[in-house]
C-alpha positions in Angstrom: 20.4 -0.7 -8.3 23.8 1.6 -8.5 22.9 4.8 -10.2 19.1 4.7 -9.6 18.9 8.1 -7.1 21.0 10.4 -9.3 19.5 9.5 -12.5 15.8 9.9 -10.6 17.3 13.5 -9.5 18.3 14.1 -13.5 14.8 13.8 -14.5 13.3 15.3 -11.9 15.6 18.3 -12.8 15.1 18.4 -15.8 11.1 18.5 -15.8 11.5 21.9 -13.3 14.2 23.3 -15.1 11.6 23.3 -18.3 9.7 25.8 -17.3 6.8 25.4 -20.4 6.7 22.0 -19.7 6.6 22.2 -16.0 3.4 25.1 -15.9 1.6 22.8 -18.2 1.8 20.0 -16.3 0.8 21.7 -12.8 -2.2 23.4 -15.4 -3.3 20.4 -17.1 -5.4 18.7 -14.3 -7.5 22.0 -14.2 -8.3 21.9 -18.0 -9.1 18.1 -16.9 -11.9 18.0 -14.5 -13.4 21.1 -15.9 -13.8 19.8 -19.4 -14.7 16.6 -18.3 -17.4 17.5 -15.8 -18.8 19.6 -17.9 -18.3 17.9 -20.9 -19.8 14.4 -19.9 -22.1 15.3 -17.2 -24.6 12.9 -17.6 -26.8 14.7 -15.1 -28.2 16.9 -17.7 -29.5 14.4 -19.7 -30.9 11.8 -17.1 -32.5 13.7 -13.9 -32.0 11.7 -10.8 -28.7 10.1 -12.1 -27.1 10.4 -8.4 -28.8 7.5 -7.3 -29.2 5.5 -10.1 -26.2 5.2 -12.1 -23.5 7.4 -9.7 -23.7 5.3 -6.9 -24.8 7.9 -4.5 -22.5 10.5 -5.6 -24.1 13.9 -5.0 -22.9 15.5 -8.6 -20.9 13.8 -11.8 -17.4 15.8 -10.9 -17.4 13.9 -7.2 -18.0 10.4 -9.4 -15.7 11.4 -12.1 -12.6 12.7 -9.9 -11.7 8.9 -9.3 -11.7 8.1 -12.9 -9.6 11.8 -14.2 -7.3 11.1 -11.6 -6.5 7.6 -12.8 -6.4 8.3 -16.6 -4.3 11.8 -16.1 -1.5 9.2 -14.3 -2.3 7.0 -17.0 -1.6 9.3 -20.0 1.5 10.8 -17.6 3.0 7.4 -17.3 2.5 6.5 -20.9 5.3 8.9 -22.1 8.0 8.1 -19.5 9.7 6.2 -22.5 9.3 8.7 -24.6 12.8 10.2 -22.2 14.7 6.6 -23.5 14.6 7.4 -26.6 15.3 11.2 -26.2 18.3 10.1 -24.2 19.0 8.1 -26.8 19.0 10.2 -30.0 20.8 13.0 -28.3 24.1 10.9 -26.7 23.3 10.7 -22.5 22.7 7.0 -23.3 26.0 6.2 -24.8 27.5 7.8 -21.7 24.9 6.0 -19.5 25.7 2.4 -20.8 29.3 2.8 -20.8 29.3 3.2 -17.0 29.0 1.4 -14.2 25.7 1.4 -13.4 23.0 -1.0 -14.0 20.7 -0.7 -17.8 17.4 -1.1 -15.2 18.3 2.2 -13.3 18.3 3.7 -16.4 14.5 2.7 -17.2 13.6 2.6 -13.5 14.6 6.5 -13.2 12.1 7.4 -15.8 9.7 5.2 -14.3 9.9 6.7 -10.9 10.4 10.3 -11.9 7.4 9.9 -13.9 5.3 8.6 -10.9 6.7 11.9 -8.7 5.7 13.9 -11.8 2.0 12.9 -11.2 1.5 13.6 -7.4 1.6 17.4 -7.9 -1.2 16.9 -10.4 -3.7 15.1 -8.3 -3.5 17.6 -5.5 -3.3 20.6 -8.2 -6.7 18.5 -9.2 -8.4 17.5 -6.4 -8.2 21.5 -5.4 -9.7 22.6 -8.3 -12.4 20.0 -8.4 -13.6 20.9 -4.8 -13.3 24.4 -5.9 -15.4 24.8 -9.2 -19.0 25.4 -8.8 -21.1 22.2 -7.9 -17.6 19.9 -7.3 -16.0 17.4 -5.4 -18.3 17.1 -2.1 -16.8 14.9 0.7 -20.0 13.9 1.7 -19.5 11.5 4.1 -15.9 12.7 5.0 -12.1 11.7 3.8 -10.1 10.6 6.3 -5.8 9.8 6.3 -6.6 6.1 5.2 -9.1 7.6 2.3 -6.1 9.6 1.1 -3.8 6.6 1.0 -5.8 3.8 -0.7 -6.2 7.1 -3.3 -2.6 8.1 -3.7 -1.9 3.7 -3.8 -4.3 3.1 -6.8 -2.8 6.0 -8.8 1.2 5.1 -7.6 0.7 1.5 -9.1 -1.4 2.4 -12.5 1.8 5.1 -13.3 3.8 1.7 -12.4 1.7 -0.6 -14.9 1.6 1.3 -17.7 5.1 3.5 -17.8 6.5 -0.1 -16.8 4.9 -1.1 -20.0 5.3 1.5 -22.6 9.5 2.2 -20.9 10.2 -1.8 -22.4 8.8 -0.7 -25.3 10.5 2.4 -25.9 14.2 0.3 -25.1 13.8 -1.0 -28.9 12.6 2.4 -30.2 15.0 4.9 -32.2 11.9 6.8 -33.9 10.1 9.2 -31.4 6.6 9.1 -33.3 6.5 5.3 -32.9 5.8 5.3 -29.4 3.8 8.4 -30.0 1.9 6.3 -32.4 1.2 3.4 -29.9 0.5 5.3 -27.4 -2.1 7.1 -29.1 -3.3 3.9 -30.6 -4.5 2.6 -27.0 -4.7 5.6 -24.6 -8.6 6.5 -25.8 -9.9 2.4 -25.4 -7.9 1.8 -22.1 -9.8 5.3 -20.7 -13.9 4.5 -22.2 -13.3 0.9 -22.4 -13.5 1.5 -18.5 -15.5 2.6 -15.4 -13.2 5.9 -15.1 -16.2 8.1 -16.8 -19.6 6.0 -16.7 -20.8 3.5 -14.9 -21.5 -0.3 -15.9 -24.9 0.1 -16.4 -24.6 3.0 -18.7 -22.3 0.8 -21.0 -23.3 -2.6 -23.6 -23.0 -5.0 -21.4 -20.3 -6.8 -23.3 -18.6 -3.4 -22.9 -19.1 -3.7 -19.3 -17.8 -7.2 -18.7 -14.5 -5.9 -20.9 -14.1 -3.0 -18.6 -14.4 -5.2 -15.8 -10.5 -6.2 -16.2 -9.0 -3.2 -17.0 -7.1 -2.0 -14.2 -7.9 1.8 -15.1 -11.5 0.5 -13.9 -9.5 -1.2 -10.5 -7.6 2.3 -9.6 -10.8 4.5 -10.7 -13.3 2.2 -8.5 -11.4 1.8 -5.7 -10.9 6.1 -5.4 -14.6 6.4 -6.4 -15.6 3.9 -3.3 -13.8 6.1 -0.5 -14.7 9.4 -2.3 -18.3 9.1 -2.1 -18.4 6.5 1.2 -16.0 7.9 3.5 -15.9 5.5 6.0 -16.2 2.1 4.2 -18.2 -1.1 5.7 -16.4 -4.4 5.8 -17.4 -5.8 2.7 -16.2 -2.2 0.8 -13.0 -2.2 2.3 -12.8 -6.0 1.0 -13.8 -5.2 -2.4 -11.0 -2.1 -2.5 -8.5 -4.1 -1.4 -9.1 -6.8 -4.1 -9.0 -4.0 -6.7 -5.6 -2.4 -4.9 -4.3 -6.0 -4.9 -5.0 -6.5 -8.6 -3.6 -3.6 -9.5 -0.1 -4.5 -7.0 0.2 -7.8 -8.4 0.3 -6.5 -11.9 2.8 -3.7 -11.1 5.1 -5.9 -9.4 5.0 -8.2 -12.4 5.6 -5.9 -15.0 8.0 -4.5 -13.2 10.0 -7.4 -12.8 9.8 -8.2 -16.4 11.0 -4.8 -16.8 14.7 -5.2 -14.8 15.1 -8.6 -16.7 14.1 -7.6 -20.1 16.3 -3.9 -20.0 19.4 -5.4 -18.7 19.2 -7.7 -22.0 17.3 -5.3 -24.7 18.3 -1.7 -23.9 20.7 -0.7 -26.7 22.6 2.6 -27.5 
């Protein structure tokens, strides 16, 4: 796709070059796992939780890391269209549809700078939640393979969802649309999931619901090598199905989202 690199470069420049909104984002993940261990640890309230609804986790942050991980990319990715439509409003568009250079690179550099965007984040996380008192615990070890299938399920849920909300943005003008959408369905995609509480803690038609979101897919999947480590057979089957899940819906959407931008995107 002709044009892709440089504009990926653009973005990526212009999220260091802003230096408020580059400190915040390397900050934000800290804010995250605090709040929410501490916030939501369930612990408190039910003694003996570890083994009955954490699935061996030895504390809430090490089951919880899997599911802030997920819905931090998820929020990230959300907003990558919010850069069409700033791109739009202020002129670069006019200049970018004018040359020669597909209208998908246009979309697909927001996409992928927004997926770089996150990486930073999970490590800035995953160091503070091993650092705070009573956090992440490796238990059972985390080995190169652990830290893949981890980085995978968070790569492809940025891929879903800033897929999904870039098409939108294409037939956007007004920025607090998509700020409206996006706030309409970020808080039911992250509790009407496994990323903070387990199925059995949830109604169990709110459980079944859950069951085919893939924010539950991505957090599952980094919850089973988190607290495992070295996963049995029929683990390793089970996070594959979720990884597959969630790579069959990424490569769909994002298919849908070359054909639909080279026909919708406007100036």
């Amino acid at each position: 796709m002709s044009g892709l690199g440089p504009l990926t470069v653009r973005e990526l420049k212009k999220w260091v070059r802003n230096p408020i909104f580059f400190v915040t984002n390397l900050i934000q993940p800290i804010f995250w796992i605090a709040l929410f261990g501490s916030a939501f640890d369930i612990t408190r309230f039910f003694p003996g939780a570890s083994t009955s609804v954490l699935g061996g986790a030895p504390n809430y942050i090490t089951y919880i890391v899997g599911g802030v991980l997920t819905t931090m990319g998820l929020f990230t990715a959300m907003f990558a269209g919010t850069q069409i439509i700033f791109d739009r409003r202020l002129g670069p568009m006019g200049r970018f549809l004018s040359s020669p250079i597909r209208r998908s690179s246009i979309v697909f550099s927001k996409i992928i700078s927004s997926v770089v965007r996150i990486m930073p984040q999970v490590v800035i996380l995953i160091v503070a939640a091993y650092l705070i008192p009573n956090g992440l615990k490796f238990v059972h070890g985390f080995t190169i393979i652990d830290v893949l299938v981890l980085a995978t399920a968070i790569v492809l849920v940025a891929f879903i969802f800033s897929s999904i909300f870039s098409v939108i943005a294409t037939r956007m003008t007004n920025m607090n649309s998509i700020f409206g959408i996006v706030n309409l369905v970020n808080l039911p995609l992250m509790f009407v999931s496994y990323a903070m509480f387990s199925p059995s803690m949830m109604a169990p038609w709110l459980a079944n619901v859950a069951k085919y979101n893939p924010v539950s897919w991505s957090a599952e999947a980094i919850r089973m090598v988190i607290i495992n480590g070295s996963l049995t057979a029929s683990q390793w089957t089970q996070v594959g199905q979720w990884l597959g899940g969630l790579a069959i819906l990424a490569g769909v959407l994002m298919l849908l989202t070359a054909i639909l931008v080279e026909k919708e995107i406007r100036d």
